[in-house]
C-alpha positions as CSV (number, residue, x, y, z in Angstrom):
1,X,0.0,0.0,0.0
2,X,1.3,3.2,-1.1
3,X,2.1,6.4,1.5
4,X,-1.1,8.0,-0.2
5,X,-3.7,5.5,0.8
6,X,-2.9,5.6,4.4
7,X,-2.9,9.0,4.5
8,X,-6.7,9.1,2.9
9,X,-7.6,5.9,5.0
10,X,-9.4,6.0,7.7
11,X,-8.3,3.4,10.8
12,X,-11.4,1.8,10.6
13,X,-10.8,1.1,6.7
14,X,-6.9,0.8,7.5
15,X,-7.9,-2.6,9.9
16,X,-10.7,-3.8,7.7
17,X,-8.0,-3.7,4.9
18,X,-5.4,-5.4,7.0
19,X,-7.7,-8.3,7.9
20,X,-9.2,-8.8,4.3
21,X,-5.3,-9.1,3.8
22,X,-4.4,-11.2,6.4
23,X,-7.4,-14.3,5.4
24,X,-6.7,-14.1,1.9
25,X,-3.2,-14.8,2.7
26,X,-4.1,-17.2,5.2
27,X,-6.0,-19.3,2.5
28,X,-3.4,-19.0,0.1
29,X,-1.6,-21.1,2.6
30,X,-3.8,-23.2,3.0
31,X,-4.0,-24.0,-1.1
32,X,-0.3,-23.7,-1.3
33,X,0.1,-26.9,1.3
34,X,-2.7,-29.0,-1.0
35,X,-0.6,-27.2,-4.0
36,X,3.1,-28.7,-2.3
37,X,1.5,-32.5,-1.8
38,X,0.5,-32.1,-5.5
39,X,4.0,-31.2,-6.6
40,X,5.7,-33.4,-4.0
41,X,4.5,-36.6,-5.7
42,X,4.7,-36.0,-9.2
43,X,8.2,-37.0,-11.0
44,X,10.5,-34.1,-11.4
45,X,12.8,-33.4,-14.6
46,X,16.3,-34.2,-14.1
47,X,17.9,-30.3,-14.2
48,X,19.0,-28.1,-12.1
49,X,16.8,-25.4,-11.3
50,X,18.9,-22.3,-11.1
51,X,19.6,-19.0,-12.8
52,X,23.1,-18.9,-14.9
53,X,24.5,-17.2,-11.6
54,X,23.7,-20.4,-9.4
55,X,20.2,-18.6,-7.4
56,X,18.3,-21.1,-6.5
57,X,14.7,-20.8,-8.2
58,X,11.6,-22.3,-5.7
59,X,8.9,-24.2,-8.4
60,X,6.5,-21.7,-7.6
61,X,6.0,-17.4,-6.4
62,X,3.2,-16.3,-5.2
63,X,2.3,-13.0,-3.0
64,X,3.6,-15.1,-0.1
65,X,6.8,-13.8,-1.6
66,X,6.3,-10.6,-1.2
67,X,4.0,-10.0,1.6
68,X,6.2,-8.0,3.4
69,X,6.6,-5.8,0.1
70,X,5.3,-2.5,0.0
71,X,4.3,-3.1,-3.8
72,X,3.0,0.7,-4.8
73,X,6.2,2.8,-2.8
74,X,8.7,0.2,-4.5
75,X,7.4,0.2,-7.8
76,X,6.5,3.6,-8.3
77,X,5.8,4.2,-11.8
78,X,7.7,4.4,-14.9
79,X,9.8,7.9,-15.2
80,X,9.1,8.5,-11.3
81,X,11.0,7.7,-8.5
82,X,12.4,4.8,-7.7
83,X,12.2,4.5,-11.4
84,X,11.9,0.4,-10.6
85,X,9.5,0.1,-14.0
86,X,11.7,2.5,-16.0
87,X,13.5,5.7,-16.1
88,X,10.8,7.6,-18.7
89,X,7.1,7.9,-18.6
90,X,6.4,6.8,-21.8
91,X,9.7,4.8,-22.4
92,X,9.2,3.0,-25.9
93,X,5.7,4.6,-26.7
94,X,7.5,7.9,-27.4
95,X,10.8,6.4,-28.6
96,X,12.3,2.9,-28.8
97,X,15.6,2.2,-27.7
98,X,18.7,3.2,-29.5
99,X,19.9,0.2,-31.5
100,X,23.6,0.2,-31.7
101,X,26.3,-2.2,-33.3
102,X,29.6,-2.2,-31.7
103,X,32.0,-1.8,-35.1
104,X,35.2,-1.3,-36.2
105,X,38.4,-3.0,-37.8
106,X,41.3,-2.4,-39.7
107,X,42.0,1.6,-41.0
108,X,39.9,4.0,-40.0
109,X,38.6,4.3,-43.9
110,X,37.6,0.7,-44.2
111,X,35.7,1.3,-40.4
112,X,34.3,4.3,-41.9
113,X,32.6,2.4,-44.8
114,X,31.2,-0.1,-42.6
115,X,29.4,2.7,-40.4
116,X,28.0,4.1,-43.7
117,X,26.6,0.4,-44.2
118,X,25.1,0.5,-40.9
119,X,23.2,3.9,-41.0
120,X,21.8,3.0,-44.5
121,X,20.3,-0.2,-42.9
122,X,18.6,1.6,-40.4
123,X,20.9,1.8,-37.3
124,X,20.0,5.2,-35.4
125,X,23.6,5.2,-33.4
126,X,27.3,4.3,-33.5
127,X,29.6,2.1,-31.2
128,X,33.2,2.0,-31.9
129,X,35.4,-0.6,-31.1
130,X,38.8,0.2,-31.0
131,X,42.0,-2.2,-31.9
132,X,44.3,-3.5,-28.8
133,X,47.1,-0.8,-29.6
134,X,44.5,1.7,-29.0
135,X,42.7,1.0,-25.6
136,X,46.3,0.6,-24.0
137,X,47.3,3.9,-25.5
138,X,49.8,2.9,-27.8
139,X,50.5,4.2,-31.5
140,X,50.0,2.3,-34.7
141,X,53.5,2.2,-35.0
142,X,54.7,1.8,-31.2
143,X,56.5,-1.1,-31.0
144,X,54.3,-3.1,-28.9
145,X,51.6,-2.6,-31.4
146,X,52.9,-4.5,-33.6
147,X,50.6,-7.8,-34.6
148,X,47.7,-6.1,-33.3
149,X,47.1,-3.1,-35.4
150,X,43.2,-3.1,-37.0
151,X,42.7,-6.9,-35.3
152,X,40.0,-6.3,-32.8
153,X,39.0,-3.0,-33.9
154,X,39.7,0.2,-35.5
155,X,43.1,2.2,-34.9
156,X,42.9,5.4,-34.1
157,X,46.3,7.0,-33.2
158,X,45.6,10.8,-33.8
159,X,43.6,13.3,-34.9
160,X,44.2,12.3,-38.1
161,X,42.6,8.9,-37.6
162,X,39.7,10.8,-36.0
163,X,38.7,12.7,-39.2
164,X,38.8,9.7,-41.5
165,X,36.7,7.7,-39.2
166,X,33.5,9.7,-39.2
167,X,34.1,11.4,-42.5
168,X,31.0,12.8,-43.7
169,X,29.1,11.9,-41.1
170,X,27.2,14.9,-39.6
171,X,28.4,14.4,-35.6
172,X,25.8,16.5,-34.9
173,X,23.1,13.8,-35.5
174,X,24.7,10.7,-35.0
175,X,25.3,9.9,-31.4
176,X,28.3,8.2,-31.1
177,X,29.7,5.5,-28.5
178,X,32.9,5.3,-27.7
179,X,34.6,2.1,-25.9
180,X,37.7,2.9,-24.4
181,X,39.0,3.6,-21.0
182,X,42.3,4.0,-19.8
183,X,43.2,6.9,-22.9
184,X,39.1,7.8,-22.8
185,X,40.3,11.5,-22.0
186,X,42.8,11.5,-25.5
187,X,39.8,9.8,-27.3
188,X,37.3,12.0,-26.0
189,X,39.6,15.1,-27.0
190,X,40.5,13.8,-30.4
191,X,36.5,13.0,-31.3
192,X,35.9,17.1,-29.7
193,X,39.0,18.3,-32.4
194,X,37.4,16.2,-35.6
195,X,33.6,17.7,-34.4
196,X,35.4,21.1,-34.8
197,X,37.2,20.4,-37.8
198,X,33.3,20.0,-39.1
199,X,32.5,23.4,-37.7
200,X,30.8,22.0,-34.5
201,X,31.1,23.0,-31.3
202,X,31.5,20.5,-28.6
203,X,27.8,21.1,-27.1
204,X,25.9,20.1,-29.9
205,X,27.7,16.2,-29.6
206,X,25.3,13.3,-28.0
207,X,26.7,10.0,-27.0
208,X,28.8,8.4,-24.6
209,X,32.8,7.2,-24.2
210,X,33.1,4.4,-21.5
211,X,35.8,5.9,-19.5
212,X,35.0,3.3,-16.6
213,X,38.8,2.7,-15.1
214,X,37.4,1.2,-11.8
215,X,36.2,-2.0,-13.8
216,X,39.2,-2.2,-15.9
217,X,41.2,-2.8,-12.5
218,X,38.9,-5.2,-11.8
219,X,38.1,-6.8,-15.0
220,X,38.9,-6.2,-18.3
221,X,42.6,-4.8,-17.8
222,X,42.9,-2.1,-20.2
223,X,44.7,0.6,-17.8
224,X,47.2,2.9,-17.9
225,X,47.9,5.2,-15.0
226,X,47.2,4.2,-10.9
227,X,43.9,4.3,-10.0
228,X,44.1,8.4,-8.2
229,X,45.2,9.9,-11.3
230,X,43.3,7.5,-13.3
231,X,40.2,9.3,-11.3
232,X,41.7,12.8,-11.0
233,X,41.2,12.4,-15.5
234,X,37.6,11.3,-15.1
235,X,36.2,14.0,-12.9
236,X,38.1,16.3,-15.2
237,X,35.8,14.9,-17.9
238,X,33.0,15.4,-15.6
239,X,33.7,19.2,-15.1
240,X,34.5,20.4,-18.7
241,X,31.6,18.3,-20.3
242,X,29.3,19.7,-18.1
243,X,30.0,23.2,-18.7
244,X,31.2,22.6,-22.5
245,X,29.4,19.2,-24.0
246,X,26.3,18.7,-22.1
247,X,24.3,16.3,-24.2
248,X,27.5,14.0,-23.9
249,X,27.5,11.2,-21.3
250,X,31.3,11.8,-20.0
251,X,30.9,8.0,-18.5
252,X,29.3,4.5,-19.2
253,X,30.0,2.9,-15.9
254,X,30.3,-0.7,-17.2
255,X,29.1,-4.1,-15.4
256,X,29.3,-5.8,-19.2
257,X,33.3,-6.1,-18.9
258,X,32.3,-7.4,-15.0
259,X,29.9,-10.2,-16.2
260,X,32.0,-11.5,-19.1
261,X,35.1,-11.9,-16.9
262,X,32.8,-14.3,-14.6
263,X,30.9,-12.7,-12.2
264,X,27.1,-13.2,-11.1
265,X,24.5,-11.0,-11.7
266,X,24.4,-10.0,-8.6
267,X,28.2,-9.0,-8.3
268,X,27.7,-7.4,-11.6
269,X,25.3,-5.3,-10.3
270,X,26.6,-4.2,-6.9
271,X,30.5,-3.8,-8.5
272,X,29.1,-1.4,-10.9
273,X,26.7,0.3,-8.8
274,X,29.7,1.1,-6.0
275,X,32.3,1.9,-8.9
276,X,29.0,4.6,-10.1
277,X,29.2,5.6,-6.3
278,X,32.3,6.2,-6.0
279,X,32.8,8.2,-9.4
280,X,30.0,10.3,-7.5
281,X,31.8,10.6,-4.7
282,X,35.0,11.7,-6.4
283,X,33.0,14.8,-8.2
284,X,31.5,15.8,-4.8
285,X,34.8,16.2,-3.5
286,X,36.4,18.0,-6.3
287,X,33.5,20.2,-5.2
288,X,31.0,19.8,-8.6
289,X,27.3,20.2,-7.8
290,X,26.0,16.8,-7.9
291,X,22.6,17.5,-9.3
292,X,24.8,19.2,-12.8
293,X,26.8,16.4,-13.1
294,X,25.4,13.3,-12.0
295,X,22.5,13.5,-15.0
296,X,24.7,13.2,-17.3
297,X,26.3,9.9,-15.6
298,X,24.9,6.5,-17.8
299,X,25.3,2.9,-17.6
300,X,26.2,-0.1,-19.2
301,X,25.4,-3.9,-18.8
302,X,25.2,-7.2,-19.7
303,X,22.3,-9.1,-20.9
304,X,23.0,-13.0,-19.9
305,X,21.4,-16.4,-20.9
306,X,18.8,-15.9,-17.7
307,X,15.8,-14.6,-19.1
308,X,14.2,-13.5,-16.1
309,X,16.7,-13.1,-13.5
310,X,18.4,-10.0,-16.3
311,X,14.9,-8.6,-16.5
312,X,15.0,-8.5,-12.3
313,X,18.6,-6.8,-12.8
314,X,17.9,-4.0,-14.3
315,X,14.8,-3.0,-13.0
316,X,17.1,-3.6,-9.3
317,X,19.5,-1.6,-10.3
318,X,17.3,1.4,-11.0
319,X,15.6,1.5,-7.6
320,X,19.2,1.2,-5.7
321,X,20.7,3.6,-7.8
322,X,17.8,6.5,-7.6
323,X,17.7,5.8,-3.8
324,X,21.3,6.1,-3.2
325,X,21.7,9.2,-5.2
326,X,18.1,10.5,-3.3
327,X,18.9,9.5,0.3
328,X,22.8,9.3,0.1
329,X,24.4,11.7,-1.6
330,X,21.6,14.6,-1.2
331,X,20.6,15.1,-5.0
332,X,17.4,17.0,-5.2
333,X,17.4,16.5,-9.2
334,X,15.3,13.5,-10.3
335,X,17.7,13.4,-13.6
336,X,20.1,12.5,-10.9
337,X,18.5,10.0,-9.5
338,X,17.2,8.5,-13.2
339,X,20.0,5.7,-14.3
340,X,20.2,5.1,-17.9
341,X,21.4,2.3,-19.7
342,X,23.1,0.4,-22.5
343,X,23.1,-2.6,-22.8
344,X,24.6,-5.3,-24.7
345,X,23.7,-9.1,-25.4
346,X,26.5,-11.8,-23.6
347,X,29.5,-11.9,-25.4
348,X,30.5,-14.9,-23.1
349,X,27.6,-16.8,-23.5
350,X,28.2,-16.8,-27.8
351,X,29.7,-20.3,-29.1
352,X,32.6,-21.2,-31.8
353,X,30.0,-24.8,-32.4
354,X,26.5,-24.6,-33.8
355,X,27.3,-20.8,-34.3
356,X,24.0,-20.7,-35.8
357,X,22.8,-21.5,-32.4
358,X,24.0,-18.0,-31.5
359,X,21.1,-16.0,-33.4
360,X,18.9,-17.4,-31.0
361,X,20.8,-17.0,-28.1
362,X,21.1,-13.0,-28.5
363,X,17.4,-12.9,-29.7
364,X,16.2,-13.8,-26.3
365,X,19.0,-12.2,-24.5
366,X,17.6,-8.9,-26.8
367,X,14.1,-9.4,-26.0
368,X,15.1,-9.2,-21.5
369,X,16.8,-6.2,-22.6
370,X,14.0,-4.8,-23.8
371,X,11.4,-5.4,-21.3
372,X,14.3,-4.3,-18.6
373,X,13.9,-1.0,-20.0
374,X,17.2,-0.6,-21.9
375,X,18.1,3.1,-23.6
376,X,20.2,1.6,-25.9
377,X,21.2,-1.4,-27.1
378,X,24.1,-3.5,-29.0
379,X,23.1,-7.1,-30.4
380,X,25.9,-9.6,-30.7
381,X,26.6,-11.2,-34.2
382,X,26.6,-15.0,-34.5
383,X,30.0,-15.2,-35.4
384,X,32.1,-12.7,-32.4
385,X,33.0,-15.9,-30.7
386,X,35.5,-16.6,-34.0
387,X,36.5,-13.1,-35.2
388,X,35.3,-9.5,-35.8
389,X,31.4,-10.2,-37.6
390,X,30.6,-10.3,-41.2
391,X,28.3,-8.1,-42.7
392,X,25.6,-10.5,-43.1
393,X,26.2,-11.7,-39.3
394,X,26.2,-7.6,-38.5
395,X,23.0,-7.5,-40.7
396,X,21.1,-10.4,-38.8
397,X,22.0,-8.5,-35.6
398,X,20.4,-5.4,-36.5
399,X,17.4,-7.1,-37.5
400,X,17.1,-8.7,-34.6
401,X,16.6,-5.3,-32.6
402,X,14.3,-4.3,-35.6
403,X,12.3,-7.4,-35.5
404,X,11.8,-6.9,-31.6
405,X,11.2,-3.3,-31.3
406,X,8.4,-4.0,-34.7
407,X,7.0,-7.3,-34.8
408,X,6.8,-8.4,-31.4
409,X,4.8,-6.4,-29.4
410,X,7.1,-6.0,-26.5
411,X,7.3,-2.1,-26.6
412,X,3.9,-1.7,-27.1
413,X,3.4,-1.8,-23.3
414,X,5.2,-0.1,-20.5
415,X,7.3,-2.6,-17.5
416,X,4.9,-6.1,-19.1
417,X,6.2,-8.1,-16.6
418,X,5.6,-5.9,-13.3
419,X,3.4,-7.4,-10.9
420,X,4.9,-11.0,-11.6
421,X,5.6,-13.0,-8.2
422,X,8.6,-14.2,-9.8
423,X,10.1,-11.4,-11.6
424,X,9.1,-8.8,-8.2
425,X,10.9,-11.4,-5.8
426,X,13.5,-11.8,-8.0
427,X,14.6,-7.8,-8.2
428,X,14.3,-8.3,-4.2
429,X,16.3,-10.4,-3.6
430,X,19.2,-8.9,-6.2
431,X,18.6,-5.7,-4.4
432,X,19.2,-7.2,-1.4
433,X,22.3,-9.1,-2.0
434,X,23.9,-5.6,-3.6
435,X,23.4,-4.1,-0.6
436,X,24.8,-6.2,1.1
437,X,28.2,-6.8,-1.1
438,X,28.2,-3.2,-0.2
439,X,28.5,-3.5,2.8
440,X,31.7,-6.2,2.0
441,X,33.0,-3.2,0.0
442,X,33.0,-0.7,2.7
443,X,34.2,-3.4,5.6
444,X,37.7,-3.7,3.5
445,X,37.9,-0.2,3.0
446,X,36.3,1.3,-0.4
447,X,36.6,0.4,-4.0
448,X,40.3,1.4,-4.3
449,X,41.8,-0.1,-1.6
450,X,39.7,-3.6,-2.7
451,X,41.2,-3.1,-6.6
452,X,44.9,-2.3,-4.9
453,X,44.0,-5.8,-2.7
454,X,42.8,-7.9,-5.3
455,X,39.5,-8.3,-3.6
456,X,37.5,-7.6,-7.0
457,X,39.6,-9.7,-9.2
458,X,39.3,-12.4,-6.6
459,X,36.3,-12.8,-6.1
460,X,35.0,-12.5,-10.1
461,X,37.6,-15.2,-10.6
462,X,36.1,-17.7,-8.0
463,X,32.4,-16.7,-9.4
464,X,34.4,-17.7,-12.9
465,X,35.5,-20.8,-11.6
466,X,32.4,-21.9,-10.0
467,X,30.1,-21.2,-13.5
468,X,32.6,-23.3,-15.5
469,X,32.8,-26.2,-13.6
470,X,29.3,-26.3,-13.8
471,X,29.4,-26.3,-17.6
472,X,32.7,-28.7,-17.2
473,X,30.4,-31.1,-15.1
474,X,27.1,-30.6,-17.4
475,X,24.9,-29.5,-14.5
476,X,24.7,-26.4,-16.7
477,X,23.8,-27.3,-20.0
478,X,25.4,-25.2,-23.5
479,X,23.1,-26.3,-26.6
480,X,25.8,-27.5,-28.5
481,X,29.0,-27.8,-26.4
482,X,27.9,-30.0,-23.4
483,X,24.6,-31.7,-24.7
484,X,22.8,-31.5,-28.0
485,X,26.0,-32.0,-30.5
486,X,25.1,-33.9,-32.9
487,X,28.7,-36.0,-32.9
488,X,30.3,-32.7,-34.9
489,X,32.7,-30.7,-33.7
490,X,33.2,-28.8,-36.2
491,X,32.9,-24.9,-36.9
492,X,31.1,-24.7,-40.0
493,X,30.7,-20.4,-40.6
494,X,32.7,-18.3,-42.5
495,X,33.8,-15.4,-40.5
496,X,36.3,-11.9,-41.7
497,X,39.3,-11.9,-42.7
498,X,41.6,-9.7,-42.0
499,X,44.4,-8.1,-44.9
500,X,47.7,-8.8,-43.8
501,X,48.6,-5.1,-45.1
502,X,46.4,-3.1,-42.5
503,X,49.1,-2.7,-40.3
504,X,51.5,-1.6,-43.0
505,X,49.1,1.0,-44.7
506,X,48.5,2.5,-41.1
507,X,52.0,2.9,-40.1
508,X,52.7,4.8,-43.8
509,X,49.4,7.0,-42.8
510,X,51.1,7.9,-39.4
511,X,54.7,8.6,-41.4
512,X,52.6,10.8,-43.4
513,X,50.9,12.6,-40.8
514,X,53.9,13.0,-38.3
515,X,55.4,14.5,-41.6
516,X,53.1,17.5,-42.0
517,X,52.3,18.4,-38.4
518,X,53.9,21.3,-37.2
519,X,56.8,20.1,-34.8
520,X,56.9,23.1,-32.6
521,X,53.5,23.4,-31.5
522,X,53.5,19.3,-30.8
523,X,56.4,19.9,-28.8
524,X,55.0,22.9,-27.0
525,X,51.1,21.2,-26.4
526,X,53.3,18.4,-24.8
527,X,55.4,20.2,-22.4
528,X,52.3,22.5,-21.6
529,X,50.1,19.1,-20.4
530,X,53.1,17.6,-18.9
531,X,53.7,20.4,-16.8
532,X,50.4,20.9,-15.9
533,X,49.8,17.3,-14.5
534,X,52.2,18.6,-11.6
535,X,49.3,21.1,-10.5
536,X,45.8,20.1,-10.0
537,X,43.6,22.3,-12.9
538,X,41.8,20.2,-15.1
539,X,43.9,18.9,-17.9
540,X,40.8,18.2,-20.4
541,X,42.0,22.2,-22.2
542,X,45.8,20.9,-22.4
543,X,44.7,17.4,-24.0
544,X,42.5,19.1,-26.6
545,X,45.4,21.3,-27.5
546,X,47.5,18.4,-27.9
547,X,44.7,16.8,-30.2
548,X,44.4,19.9,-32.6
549,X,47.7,19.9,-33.1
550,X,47.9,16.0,-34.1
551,X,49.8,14.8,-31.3
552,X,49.3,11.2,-31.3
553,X,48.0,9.2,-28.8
554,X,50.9,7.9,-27.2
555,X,52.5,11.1,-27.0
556,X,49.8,12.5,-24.9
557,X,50.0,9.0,-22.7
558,X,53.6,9.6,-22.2
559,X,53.5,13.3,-21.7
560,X,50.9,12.4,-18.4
561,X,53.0,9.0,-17.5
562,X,56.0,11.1,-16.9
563,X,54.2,12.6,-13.9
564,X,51.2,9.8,-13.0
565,X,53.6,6.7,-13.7
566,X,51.7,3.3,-14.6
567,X,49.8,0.7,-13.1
568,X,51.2,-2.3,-11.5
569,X,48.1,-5.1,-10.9
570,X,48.5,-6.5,-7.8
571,X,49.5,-10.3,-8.0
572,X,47.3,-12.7,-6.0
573,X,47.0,-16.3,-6.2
């Protein structure tokens, strides 16, 4: 019962209510018992009955489940607070999601093309995947970039790489994802420079970069500086992005990179929602006004095999992060308090046998997204498990999303699942067990001190462990791998190839550019942003001067590493 109706209640009505209450759960008792001896002697299915994390699932929810629930004041409704059934009011009736495809490979021409290909099939927004060489900061032509240049994504080493990769496409109506961390900042200030060089100013740009260093140290491993001057960059990109690039998300704070490295939905959940807490906290102290920058704060997550406990996740992970933001941190704006989301079928779930199989997989994993209430959202291609997609594996993607968002009737209708005893329990009890991995967090002293421990990596590693064991043992069955085979193990797809001479062409485009690029003023942006790492003024200005005047991304890297150093994981075994 919500605060309203006991206020307009009278205690007469109040009591009646209760007791009405009280029998009819009394007698759903009663039929539950008649309900267990029913179940009890009937032959069960050999399978375990858990989610992909290992929660146990009872047969059966009813309102026994959630008796104790007050159903109205957690709920709330959809674009109010606690934002449980969805950060907008009309969520897919105005507008449906986003539908993204994460892209890029080889030059940042051949990349280019392939965007073209996407927004002429009907894709509303870009996510760019960036090669290895690039999300450690290194140069196309760095030495340890060499083998890995255009492999796993684009390269982007300058500028110059940045202008060829959204040539002649308007960045003012195209949002644009970005997925990098550790450099984010150079990224960031190299996509502001090529905006420019299109006569844009940087507050007309929508769209996101990831810039999530708290899960790389946990997770994923993509890093460059120590976590407090790791930070010190972020909150930078908080302050200058509020006052100069509004519309643009400065951070995606990522479980996706959590989930695929092994944790459980519920880990994913709480590590990203303390990491988004602690990126808070970090602006509060620089002294930012929550309530300017905190709006512009978005998410990211994974959408696993579990139909119903990802649904539960999301909708979870709305209600604890309005509440924190409300109760915790003082923010009196209700944008502060409203987590958006990308999201992002299960890489880790995808198969090299019966890739086929795949399509299905991420059509289902697609369709939770979507009645979680994503803003945004990236379907896998069939054949990611063996290399970087096709375009007809891209193209089958896409139509996924379109298929969902068109023929199935799941937008049509705002939160479709709420009210369900399953689903309601289920967001429950993943709320609860955040809160309380929070309160794990803060007894070993903070997110920092539990990355510089190895706490985080730890513990996704046992959660890693546990889950593939299961597979290992077949109490978890993979339609293909462990059971359902057909005899055949072989990988029958054809997947990308990649041209031997990418790495060559892009190291002759970098001689080229390093050739015209005025020497003096690289030298002078350089020493400028070194010295200025020794103070504490942002440093966002000094790395957008280095960008305009084609320094390339290692030579901003190294120009901060002289004063921040590098990171060193902790080794734990």
């Amino acid at each position: 019962m919500s605060t309203l109706e006991r206020d307009v209640l009278s205690r007469a009505e109040l009591d009646a209510l209760v007791r009405e209450q009280e029998e009819q759960l009394a007698d759903l008792r009663s039929r539950l018992a008649e309900w267990q001896r029913a179940f009890d002697s009937s032959e069960k299915r050999d399978a375990a009955f858990a989610t992909v994390s290992g929660r146990e699932i009872e047969p059966l929810y009813t309102p026994l489940d959630r008796a104790e629930a007050d159903d109205v004041d957690a709920l709330g409704l959809p674009g109010f607070y606690p934002f449980t059934r969805g950060p907008y009011a009309s969520m897919y009736r105005t507008r449906l999601w986003t539908m993204r495809q994460f892209a890029g490979f080889a030059t940042a021409e051949e990349t280019n093309a392939r965007y073209k290909y996407l927004l002429e099939q009907g894709q509303t927004g870009l996510s760019v995947a960036f090669d290895f060489p690039t999300l450690m900061g290194y140069d196309a032509d760095h030495a340890r970039a060499l083998g890995e240049v255009g492999v796993c994504g684009v390269a982007v080493s300058s500028l110059d790489d940045m202008e060829a990769l959204f040539q002649d496409i308007p960045l003012d109506r195209v949002s644009v994802s970005m997925t990098i961390n550790g450099p984010a900042i150079i990224l960031f200030a190299f996509y502001v420079a090529a905006a420019e060089k299109q006569g844009l100013s940087a507050d007309v740009l929508r769209g996101t970069v990831q810039n999530d260093i708290l899960k790389e140290y946990q997770a994923q491993h993509a890093w460059v500086y120590p976590p407090e001057p790791a930070l010190r960059l972020i909150v930078d990109m908080f302050e200058w992005c509020t006052e100069h690039a509004p519309k643009y998300n400065p951070i995606s704070i990522s479980g996706y990179h959590i989930r695929e490295a092994g944790a459980t939905a519920a880990e994913e959940l709480a590590f990203t929602l303390r990491n988004g807490f602690e990126y808070v906290e970090r602006g509060i102290e620089r002294g930012l006004d929550v309530d300017l920058f905190a709006p512009r704060l978005s998410f990211f997550f994974d959408v696993h095999s579990d139909f119903f406990e990802e649904i539960a996740k999301l909708r979870a992970a709305r209600r604890i992060w309005a509440r924190g933001m409300r109760e915790k941190y003082g923010a009196k704006n209700p944008e502060s308090w409203r987590l958006r989301t990308h999201a992002q079928t299960a890489g880790v779930s995808l198969t090299a046998h019966q890739a086929e199989n795949n399509i299905v997989r991420v059509a289902y994993q697609a369709m939770a997204a979507a009645l979680g209430g994503t803003q945004s959202l990236h379907t896998n291609s069939m054949d990611e498990t063996l290399a970087l997609p096709t375009e007809k594996a891209v193209r089958i993607a896409l139509r996924t999303q379109q298929i969902l968002a068109h023929e199935s009737g799941v937008p049509n209708t705002i939160d479709p699942l709420a009210g369900s005893y399953y689903v309601e329990s289920l967001t429950d009890d993943l709320e609860r067990d955040a809160e309380a991995i929070f309160a794990e967090i803060d007894s070993i002293g903070g997110v920092v001190h539990g990355i510089e421990q190895g706490w985080f990596q730890q513990r996704i590693a046992t959660s890693a462990m546990r889950q593939q064991r299961a597979i290992e043992s077949g109490e978890r069955v993979v339609v293909g791998v462990n059971r359902f085979t057909d005899g055949s193990g072989a990988i029958e797809i054809e997947t990308l190839t990649m041209d031997p001479e990418v790495e060559r062409r892009q190291v002759e485009y970098m001689a080229k550019m390093r050739a015209a690029r005025d020497d003096q003023a690289v030298a002078r942006t350089l020493a400028a942003l070194t010295e200025a790492c020794h103070g504490d003024g942002n440093l966002f200005p000094k790395i957008l001067d280095c960008a305009r005047a084609y320094c390339t991304l290692y030579e901003i890297r190294h120009g901060m590493e002289q004063v921040f150093g590098s990171y060193k994981e902790p080794v734990s075994f």
